[in-house]
mmCIF file as Biopython writes it, N, C-alpha, C and O atoms, coordinates in Angstrom:
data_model
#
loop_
_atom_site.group_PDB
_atom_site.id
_atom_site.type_symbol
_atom_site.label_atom_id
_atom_site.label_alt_id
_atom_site.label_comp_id
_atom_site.label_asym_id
_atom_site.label_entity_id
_atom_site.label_seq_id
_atom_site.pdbx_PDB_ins_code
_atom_site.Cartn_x
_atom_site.Cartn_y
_atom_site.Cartn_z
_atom_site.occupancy
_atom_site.B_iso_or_equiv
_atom_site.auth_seq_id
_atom_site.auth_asym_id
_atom_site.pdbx_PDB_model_num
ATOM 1   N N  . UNK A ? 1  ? 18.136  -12.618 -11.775 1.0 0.0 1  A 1 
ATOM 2   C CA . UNK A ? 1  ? 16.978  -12.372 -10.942 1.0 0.0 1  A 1 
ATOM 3   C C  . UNK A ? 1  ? 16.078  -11.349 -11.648 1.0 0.0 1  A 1 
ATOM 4   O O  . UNK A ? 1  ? 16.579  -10.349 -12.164 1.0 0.0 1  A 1 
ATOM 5   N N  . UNK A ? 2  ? 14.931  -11.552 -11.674 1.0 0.0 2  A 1 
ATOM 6   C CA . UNK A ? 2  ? 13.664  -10.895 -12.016 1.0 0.0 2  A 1 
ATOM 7   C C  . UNK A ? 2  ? 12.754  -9.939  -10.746 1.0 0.0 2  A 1 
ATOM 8   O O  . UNK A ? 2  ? 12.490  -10.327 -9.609  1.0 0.0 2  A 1 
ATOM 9   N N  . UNK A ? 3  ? 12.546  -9.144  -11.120 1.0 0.0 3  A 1 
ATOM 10  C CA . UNK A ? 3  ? 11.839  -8.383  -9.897  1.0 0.0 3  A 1 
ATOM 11  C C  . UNK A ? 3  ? 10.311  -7.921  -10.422 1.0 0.0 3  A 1 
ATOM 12  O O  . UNK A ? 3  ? 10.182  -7.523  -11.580 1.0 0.0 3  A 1 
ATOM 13  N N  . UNK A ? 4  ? 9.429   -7.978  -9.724  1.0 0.0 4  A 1 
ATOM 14  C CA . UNK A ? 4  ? 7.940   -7.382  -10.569 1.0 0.0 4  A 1 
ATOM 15  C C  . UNK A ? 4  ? 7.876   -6.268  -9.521  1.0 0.0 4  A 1 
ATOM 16  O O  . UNK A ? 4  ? 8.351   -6.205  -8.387  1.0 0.0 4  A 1 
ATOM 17  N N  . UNK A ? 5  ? 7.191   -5.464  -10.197 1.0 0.0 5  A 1 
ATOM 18  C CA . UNK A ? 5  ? 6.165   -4.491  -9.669  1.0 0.0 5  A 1 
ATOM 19  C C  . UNK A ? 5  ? 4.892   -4.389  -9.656  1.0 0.0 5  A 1 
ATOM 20  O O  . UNK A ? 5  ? 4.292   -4.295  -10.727 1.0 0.0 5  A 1 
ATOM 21  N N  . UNK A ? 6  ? 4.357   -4.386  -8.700  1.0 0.0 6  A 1 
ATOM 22  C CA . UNK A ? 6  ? 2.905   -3.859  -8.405  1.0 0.0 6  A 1 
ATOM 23  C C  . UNK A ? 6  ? 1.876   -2.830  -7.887  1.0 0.0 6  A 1 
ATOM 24  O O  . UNK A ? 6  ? 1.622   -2.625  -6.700  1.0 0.0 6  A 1 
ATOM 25  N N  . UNK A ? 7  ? 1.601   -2.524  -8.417  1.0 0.0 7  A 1 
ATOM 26  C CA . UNK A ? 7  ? 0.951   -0.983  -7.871  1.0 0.0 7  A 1 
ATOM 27  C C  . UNK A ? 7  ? -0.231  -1.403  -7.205  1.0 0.0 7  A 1 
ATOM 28  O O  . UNK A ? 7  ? -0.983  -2.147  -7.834  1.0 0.0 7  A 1 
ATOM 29  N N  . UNK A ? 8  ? -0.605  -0.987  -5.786  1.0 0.0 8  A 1 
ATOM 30  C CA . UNK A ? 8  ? -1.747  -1.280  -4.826  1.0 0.0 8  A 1 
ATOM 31  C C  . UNK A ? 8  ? -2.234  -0.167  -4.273  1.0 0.0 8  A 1 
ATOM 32  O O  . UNK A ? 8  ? -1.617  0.898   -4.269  1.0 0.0 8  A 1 
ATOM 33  N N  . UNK A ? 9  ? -3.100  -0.298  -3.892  1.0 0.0 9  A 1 
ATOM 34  C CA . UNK A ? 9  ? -3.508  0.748   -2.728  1.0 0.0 9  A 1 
ATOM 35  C C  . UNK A ? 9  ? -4.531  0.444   -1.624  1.0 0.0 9  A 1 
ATOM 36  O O  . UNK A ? 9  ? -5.739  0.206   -1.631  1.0 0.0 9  A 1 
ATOM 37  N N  . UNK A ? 10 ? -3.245  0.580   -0.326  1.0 0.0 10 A 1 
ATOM 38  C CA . UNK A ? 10 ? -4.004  0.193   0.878   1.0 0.0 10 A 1 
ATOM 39  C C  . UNK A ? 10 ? -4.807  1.858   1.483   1.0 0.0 10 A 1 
ATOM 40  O O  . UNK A ? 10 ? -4.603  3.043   1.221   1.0 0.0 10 A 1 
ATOM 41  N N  . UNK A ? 11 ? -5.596  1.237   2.229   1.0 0.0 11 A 1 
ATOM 42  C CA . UNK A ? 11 ? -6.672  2.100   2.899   1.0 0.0 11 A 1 
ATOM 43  C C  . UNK A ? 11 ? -6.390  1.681   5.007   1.0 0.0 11 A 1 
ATOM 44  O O  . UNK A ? 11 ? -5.909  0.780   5.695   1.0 0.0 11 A 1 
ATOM 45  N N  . UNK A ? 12 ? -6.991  2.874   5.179   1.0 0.0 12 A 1 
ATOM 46  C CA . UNK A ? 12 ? -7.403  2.766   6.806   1.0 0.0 12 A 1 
ATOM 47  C C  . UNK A ? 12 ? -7.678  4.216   7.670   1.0 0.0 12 A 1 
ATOM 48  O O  . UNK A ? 12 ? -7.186  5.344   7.694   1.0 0.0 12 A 1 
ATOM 49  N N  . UNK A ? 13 ? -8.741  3.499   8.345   1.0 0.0 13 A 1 
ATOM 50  C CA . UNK A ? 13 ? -9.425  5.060   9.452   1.0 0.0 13 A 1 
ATOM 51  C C  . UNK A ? 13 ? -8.262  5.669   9.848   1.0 0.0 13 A 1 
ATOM 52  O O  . UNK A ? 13 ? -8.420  6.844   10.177  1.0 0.0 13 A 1 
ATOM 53  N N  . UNK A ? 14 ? -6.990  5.185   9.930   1.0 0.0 14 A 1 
ATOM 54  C CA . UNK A ? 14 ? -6.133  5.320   11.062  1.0 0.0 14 A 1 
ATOM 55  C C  . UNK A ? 14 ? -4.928  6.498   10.752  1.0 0.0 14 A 1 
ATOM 56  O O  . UNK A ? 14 ? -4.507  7.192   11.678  1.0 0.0 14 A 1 
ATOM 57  N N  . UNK A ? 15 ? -4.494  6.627   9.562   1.0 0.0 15 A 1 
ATOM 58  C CA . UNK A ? 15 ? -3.142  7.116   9.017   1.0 0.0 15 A 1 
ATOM 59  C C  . UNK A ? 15 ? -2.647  6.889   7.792   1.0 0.0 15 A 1 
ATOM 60  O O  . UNK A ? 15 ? -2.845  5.751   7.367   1.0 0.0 15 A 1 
ATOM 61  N N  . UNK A ? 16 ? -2.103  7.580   7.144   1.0 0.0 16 A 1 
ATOM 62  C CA . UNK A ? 16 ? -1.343  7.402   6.120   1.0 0.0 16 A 1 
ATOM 63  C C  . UNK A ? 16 ? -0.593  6.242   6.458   1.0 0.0 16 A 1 
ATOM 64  O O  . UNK A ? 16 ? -0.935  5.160   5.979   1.0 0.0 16 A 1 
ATOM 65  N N  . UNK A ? 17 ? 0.740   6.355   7.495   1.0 0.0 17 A 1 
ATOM 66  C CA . UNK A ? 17 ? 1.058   4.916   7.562   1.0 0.0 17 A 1 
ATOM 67  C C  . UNK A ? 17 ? 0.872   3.875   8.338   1.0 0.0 17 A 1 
ATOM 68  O O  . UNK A ? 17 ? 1.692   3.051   8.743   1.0 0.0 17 A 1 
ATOM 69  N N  . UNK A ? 18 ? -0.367  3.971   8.538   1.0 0.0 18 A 1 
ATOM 70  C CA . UNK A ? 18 ? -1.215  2.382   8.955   1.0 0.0 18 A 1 
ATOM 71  C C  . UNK A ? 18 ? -1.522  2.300   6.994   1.0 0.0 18 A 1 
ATOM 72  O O  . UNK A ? 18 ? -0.800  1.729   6.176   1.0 0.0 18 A 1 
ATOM 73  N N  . UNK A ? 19 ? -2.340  2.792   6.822   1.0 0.0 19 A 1 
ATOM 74  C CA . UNK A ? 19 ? -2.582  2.750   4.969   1.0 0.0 19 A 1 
ATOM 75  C C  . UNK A ? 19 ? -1.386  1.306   4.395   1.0 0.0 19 A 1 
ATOM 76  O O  . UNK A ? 19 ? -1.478  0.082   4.311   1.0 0.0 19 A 1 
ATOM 77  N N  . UNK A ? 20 ? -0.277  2.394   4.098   1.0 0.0 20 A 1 
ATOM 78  C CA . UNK A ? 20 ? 0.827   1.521   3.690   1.0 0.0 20 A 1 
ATOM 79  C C  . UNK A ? 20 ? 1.269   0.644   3.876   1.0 0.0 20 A 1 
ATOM 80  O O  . UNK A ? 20 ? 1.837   -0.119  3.095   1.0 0.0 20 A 1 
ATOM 81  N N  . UNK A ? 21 ? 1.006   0.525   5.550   1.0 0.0 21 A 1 
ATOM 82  C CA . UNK A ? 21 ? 1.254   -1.268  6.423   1.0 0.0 21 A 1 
ATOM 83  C C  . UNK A ? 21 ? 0.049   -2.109  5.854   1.0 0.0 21 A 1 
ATOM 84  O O  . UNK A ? 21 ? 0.197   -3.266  5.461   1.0 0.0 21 A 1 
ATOM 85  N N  . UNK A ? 22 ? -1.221  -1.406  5.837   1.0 0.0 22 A 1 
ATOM 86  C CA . UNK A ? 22 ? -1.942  -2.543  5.381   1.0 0.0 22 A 1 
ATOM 87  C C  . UNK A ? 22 ? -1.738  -2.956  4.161   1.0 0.0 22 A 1 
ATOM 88  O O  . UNK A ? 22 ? -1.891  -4.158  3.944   1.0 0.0 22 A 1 
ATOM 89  N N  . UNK A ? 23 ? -1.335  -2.047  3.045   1.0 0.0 23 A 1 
ATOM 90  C CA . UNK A ? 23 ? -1.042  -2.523  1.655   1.0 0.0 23 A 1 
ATOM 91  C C  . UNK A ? 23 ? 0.084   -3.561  1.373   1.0 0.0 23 A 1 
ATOM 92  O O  . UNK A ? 23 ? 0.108   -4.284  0.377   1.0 0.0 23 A 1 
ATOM 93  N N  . UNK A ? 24 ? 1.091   -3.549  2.448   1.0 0.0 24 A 1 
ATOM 94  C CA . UNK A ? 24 ? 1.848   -4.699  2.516   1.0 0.0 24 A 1 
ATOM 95  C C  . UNK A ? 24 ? 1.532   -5.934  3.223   1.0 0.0 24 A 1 
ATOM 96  O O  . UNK A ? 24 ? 2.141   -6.937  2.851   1.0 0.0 24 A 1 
ATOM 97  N N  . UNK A ? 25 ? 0.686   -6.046  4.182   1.0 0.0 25 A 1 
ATOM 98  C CA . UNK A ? 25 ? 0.378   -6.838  4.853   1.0 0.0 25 A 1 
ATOM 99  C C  . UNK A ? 25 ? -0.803  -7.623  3.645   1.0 0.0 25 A 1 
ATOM 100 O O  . UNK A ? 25 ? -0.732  -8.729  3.109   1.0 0.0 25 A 1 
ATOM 101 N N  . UNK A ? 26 ? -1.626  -6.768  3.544   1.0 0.0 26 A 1 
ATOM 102 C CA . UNK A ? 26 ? -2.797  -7.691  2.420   1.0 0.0 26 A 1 
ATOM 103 C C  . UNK A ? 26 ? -1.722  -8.133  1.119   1.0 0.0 26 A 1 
ATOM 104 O O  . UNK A ? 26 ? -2.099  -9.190  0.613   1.0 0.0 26 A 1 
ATOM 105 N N  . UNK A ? 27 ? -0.730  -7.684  0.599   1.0 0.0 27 A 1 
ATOM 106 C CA . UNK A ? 27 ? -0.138  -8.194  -0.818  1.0 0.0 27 A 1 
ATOM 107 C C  . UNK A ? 27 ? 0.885   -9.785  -0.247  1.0 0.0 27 A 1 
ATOM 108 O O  . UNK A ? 27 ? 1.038   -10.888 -0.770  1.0 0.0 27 A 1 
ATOM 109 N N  . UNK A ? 28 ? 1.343   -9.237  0.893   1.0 0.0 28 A 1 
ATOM 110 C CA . UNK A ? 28 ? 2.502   -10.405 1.550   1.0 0.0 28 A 1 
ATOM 111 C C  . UNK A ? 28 ? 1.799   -11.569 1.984   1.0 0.0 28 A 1 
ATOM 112 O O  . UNK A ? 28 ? 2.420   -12.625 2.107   1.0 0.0 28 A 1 
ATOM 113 N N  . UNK A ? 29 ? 0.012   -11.474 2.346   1.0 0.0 29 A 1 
ATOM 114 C CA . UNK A ? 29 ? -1.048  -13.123 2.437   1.0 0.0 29 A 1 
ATOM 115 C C  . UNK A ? 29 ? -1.049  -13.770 0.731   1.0 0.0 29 A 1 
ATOM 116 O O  . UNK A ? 29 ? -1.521  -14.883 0.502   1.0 0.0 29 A 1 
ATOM 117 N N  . UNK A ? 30 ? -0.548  -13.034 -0.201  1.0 0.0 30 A 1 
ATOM 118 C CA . UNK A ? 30 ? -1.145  -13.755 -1.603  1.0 0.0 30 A 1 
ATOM 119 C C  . UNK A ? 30 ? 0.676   -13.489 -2.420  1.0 0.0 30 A 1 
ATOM 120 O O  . UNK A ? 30 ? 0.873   -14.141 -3.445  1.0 0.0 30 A 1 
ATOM 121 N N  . UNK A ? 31 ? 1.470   -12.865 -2.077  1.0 0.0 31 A 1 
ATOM 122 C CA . UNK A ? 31 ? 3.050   -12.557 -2.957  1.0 0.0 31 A 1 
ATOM 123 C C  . UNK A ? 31 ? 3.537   -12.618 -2.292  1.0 0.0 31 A 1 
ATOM 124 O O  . UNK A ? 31 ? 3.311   -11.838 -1.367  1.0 0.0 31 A 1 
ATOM 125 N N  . UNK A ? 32 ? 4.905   -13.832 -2.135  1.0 0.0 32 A 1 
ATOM 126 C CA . UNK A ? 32 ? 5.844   -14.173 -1.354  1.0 0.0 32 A 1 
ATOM 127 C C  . UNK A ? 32 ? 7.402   -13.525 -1.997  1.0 0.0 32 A 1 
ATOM 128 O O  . UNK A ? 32 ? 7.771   -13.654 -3.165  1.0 0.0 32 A 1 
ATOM 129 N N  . UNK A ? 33 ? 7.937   -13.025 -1.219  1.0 0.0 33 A 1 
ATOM 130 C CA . UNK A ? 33 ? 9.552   -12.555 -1.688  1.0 0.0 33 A 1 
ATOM 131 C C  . UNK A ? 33 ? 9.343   -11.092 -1.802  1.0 0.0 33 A 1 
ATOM 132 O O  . UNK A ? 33 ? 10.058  -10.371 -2.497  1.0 0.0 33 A 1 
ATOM 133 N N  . UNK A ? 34 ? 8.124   -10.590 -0.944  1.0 0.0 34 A 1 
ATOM 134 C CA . UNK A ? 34 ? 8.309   -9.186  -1.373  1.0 0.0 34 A 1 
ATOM 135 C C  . UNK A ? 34 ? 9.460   -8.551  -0.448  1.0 0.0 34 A 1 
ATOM 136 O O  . UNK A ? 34 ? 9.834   -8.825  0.693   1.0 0.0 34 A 1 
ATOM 137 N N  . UNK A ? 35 ? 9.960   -7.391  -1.590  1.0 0.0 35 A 1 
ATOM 138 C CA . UNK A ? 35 ? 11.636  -7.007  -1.125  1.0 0.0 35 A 1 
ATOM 139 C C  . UNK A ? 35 ? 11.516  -5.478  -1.232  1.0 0.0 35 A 1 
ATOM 140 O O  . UNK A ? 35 ? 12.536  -4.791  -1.165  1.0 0.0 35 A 1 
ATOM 141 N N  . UNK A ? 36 ? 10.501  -5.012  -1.369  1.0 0.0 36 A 1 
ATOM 142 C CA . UNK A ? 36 ? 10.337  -3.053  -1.201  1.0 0.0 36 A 1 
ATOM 143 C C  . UNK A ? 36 ? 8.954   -2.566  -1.481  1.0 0.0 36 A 1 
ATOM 144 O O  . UNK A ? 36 ? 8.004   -3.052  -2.095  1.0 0.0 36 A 1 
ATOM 145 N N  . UNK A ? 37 ? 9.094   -1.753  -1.010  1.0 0.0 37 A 1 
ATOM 146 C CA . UNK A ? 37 ? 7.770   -0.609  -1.230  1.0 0.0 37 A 1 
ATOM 147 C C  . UNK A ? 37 ? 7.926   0.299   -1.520  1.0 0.0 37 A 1 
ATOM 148 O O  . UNK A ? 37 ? 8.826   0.780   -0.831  1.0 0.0 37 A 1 
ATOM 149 N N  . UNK A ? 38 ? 7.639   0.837   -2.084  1.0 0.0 38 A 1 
ATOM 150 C CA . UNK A ? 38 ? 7.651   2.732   -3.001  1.0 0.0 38 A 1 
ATOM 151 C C  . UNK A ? 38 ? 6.016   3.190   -2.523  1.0 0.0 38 A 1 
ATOM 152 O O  . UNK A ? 38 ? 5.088   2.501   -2.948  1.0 0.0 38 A 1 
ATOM 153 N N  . UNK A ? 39 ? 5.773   4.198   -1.762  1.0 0.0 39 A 1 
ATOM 154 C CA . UNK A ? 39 ? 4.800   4.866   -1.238  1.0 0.0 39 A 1 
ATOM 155 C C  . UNK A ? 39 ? 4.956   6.023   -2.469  1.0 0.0 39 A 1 
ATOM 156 O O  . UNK A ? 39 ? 5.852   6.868   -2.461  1.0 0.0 39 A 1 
ATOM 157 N N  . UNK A ? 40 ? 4.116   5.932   -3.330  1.0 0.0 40 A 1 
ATOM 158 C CA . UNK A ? 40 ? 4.012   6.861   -4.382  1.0 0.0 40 A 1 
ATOM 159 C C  . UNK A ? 40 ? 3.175   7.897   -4.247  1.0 0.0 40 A 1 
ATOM 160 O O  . UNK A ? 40 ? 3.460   8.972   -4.774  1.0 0.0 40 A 1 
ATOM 161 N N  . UNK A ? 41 ? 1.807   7.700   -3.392  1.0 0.0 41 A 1 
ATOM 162 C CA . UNK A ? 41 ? 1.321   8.869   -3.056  1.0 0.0 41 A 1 
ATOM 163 C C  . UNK A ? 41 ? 0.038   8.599   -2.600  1.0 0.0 41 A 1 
ATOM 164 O O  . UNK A ? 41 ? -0.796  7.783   -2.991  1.0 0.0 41 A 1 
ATOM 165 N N  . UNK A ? 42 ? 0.011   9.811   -1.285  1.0 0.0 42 A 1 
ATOM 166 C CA . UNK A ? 42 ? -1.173  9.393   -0.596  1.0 0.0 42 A 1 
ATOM 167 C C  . UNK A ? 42 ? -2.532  10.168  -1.246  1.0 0.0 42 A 1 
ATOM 168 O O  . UNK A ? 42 ? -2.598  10.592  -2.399  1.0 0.0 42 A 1 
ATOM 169 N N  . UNK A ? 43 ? -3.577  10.249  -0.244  1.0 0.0 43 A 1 
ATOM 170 C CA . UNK A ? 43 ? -4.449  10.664  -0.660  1.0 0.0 43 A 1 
ATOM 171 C C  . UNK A ? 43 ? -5.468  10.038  0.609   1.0 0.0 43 A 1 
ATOM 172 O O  . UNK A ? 43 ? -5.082  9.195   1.419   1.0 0.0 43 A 1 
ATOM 173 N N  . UNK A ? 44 ? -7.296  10.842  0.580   1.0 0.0 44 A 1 
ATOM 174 C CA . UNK A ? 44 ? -7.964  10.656  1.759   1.0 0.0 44 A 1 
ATOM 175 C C  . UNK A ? 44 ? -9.131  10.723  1.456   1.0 0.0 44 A 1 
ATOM 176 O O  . UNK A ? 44 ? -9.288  10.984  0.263   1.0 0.0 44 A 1 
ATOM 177 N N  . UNK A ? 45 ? -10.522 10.531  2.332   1.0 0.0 45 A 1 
ATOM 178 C CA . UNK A ? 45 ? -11.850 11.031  1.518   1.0 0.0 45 A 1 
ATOM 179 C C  . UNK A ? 45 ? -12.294 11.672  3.119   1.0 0.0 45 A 1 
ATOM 180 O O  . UNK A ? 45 ? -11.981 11.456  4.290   1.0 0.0 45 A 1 
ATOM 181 N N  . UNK A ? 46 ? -13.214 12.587  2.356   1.0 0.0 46 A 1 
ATOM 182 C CA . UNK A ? 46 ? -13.498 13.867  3.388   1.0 0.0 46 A 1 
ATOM 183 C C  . UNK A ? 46 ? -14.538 13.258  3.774   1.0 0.0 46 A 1 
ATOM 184 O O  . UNK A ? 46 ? -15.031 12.278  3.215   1.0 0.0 46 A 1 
ATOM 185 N N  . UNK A ? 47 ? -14.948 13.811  4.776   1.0 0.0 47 A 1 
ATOM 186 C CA . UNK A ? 47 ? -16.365 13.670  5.138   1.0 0.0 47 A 1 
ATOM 187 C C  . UNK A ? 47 ? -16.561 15.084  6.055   1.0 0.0 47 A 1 
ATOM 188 O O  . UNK A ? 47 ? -15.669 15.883  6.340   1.0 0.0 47 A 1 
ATOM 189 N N  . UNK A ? 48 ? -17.986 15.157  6.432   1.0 0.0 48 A 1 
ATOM 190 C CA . UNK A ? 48 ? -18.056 16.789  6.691   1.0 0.0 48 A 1 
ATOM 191 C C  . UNK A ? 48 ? -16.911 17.341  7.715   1.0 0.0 48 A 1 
ATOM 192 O O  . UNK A ? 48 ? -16.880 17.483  8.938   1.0 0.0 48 A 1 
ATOM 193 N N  . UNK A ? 49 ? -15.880 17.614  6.538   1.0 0.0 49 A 1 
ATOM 194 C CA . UNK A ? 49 ? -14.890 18.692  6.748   1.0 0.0 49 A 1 
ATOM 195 C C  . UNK A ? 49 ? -13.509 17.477  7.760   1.0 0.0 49 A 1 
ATOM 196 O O  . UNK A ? 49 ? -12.582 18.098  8.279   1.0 0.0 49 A 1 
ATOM 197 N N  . UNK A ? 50 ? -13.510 16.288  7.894   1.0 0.0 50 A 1 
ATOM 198 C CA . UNK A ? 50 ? -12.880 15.492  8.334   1.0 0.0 50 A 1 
ATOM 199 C C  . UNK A ? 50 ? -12.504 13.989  7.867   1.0 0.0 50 A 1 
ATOM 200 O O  . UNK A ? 50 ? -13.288 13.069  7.633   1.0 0.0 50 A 1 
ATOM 201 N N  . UNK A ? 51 ? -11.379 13.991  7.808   1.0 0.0 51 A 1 
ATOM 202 C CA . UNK A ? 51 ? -10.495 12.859  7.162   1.0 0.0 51 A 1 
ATOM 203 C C  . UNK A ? 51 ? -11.383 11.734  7.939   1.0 0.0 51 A 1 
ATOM 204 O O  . UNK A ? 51 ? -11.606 11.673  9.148   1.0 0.0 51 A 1 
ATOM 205 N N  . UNK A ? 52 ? -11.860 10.796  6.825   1.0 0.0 52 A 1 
ATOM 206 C CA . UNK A ? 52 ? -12.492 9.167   7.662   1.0 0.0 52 A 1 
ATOM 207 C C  . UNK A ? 52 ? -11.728 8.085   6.605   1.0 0.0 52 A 1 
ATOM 208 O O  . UNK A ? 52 ? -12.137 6.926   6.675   1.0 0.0 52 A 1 
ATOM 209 N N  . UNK A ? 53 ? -10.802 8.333   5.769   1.0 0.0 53 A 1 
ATOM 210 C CA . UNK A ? 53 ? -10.214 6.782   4.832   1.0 0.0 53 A 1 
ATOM 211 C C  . UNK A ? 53 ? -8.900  7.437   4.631   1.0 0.0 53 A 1 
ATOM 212 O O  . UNK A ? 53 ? -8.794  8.375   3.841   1.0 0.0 53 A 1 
ATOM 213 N N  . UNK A ? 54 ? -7.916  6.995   5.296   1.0 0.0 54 A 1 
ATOM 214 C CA . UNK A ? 54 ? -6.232  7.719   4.227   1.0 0.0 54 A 1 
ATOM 215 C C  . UNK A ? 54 ? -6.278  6.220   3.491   1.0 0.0 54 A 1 
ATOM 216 O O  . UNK A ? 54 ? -6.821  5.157   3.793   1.0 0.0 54 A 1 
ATOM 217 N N  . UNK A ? 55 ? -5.361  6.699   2.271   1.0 0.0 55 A 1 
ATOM 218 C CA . UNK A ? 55 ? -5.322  5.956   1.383   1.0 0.0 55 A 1 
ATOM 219 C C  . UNK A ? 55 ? -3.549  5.734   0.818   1.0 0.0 55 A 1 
ATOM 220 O O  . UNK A ? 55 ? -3.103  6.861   0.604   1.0 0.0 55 A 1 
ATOM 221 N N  . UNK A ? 56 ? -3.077  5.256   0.694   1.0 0.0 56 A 1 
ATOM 222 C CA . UNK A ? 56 ? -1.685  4.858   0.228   1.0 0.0 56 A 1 
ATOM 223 C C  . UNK A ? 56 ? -1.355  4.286   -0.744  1.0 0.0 56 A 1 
ATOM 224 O O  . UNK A ? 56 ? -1.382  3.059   -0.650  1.0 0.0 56 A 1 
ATOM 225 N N  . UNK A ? 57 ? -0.904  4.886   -2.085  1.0 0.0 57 A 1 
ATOM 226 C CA . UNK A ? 57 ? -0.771  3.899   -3.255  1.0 0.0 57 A 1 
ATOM 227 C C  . UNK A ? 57 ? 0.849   3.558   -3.334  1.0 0.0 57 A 1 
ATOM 228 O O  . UNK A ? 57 ? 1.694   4.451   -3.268  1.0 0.0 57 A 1 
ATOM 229 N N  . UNK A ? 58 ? 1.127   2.372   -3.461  1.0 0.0 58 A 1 
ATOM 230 C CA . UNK A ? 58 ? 2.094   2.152   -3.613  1.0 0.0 58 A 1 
ATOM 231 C C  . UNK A ? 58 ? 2.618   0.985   -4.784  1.0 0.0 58 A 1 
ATOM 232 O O  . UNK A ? 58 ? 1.933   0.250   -5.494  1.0 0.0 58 A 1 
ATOM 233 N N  . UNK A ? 59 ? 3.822   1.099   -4.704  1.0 0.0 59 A 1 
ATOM 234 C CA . UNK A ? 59 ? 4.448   0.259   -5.451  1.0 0.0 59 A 1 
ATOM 235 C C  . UNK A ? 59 ? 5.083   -1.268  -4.630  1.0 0.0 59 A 1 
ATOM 236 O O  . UNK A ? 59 ? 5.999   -0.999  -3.853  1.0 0.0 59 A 1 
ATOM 237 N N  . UNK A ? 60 ? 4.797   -2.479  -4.685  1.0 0.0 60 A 1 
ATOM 238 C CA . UNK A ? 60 ? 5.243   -3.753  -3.987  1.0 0.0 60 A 1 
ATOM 239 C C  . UNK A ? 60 ? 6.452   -4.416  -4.994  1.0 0.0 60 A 1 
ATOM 240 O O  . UNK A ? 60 ? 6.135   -5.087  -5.976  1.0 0.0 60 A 1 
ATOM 241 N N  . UNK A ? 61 ? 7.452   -4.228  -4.740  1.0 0.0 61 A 1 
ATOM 242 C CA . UNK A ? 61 ? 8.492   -5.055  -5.706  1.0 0.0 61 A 1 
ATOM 243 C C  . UNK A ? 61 ? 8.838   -6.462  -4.760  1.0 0.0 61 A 1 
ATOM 244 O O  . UNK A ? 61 ? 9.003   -6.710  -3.566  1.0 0.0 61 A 1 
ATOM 245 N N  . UNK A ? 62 ? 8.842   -7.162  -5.964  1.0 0.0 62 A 1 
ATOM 246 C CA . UNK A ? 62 ? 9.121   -8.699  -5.724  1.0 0.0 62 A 1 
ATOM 247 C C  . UNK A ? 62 ? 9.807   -9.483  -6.758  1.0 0.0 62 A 1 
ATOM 248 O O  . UNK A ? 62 ? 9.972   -9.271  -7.959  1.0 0.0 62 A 1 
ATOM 249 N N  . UNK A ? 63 ? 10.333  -10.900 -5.621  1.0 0.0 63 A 1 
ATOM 250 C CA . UNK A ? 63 ? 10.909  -11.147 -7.255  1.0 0.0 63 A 1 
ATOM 251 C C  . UNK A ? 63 ? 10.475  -12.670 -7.858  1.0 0.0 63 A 1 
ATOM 252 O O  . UNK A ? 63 ? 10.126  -13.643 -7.189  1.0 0.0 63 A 1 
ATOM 253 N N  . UNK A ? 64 ? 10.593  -12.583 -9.208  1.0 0.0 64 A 1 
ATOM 254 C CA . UNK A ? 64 ? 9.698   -13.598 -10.023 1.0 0.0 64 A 1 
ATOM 255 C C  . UNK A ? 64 ? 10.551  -14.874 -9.642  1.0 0.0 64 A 1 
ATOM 256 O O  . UNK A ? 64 ? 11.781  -14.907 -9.653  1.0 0.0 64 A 1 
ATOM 257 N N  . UNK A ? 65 ? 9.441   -16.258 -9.194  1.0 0.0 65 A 1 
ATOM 258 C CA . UNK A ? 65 ? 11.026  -17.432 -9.499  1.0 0.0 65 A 1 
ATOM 259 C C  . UNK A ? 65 ? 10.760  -18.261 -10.869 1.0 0.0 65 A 1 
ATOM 260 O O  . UNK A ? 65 ? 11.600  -19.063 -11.279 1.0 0.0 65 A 1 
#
């Protein structure tokens, strides 16, 4: 068995982990067999003085057939 990795990064108004759900949810409509996630590190964009995008980069492992 073969496994890939992919590095993504989901976004959302909502949370860090809404972020990460969406990064799996958008990779799992186009990569089938995904089998983990590695949340490698978040991150956000300010706006005056308040969080409006968390951001979630992660890792999607899957495996090749």
């Amino acid at each position: 068995m073969v496994v890939k990795v992919l590095e993504i990064i989901g976004s959302s108004p909502k949370s860090w982990e809404d972020a990460a759900n969406t990064a799996v949810k958008e990779a799992s409509e186009s990569i089938r067999g995904i089998s983990g996630v590695d949340v490698i590190n978040f991150t956000a964009v300010v706006k005056d003085g308040k969080i409006v995008k968390y951001k979630a980069c992660c890792k999607i492992a899957f495996s090749v057939e």
